[in-house]
C-alpha positions as CSV (number, residue, x, y, z in Angstrom):
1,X,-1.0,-7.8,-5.3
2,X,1.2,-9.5,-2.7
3,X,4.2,-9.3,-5.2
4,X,4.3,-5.8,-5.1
5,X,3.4,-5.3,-1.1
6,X,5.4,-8.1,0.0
7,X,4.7,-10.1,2.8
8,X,2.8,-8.2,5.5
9,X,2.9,-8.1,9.6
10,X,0.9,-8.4,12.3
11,X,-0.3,-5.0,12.0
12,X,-1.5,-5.1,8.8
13,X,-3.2,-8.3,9.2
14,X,-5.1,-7.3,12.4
15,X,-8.2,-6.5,10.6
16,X,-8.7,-10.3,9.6
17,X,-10.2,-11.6,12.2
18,X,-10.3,-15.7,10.9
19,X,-7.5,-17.6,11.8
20,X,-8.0,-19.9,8.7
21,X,-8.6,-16.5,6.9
22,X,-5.6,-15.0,7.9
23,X,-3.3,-18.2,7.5
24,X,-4.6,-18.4,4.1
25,X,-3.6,-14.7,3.1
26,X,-0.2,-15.6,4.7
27,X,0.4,-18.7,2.7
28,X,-0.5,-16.3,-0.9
29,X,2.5,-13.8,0.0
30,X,5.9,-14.1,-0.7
31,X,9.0,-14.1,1.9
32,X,10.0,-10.4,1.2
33,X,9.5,-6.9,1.6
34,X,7.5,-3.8,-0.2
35,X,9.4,-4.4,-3.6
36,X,7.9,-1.7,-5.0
37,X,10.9,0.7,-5.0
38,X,12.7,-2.2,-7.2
39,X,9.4,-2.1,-9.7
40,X,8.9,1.3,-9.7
41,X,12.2,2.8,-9.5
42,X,11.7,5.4,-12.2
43,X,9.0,7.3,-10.1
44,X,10.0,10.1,-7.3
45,X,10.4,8.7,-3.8
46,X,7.6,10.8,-3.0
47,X,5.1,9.0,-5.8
48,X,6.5,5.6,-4.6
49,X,6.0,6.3,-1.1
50,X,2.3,7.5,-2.3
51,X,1.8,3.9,-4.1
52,X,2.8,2.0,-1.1
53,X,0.2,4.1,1.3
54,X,-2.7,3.5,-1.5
55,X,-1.9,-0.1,-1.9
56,X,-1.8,-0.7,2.1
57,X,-3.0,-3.9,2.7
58,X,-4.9,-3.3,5.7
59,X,-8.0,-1.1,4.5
60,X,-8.0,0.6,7.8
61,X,-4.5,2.2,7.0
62,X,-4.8,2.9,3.6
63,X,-5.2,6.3,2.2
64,X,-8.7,7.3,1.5
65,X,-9.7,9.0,-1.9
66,X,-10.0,12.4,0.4
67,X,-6.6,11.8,1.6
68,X,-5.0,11.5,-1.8
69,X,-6.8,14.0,-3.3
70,X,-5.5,16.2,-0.5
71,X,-1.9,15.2,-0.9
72,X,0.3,17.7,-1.6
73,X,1.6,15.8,-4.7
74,X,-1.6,16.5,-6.6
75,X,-1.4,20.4,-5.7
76,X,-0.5,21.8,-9.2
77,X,-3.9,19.6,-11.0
78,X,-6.0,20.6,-7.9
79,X,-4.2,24.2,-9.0
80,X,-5.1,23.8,-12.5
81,X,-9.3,24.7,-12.0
């Protein structure tokens, strides 16, 4: 998981509220950014961006099943009934 998200900030590690907790999620991720516009570079910036909100780190910012369904990148299936 941390491959593709990257190593993550404050922010996104303020819902761990154990020090040896957090310390030890910091040690598992690597010294880089999202690289998921390097793995996925075939897929629209829109579906990337997408991927990156879904695999947020910090379940308190990720997009909720509601949310994506919502998104207007699913429009034409929700279309499709």
């Amino acid at each position: 998981m941390f491959e593709i998200l990257g190593k993550q900030n404050d922010r996104q590690l303020s819902f761990i509220m154990d020090d040896t907790i957090k310390k030890y999620a910091l040690k598992l991720m690597p010294d880089c950014d999202y690289v998921i516009d390097k793995k996925f570079s075939l897929l629209s910036k829109e579906l990337r961006l997408i991927l990156k909100q879904m695999l947020n780190f910090n379940p308190n910012e990720r997009l909720s099943a509601r949310e994506l369904i919502n998104n207007s990148y699913f429009e034409s299936i929700r279309n499709q009934s």
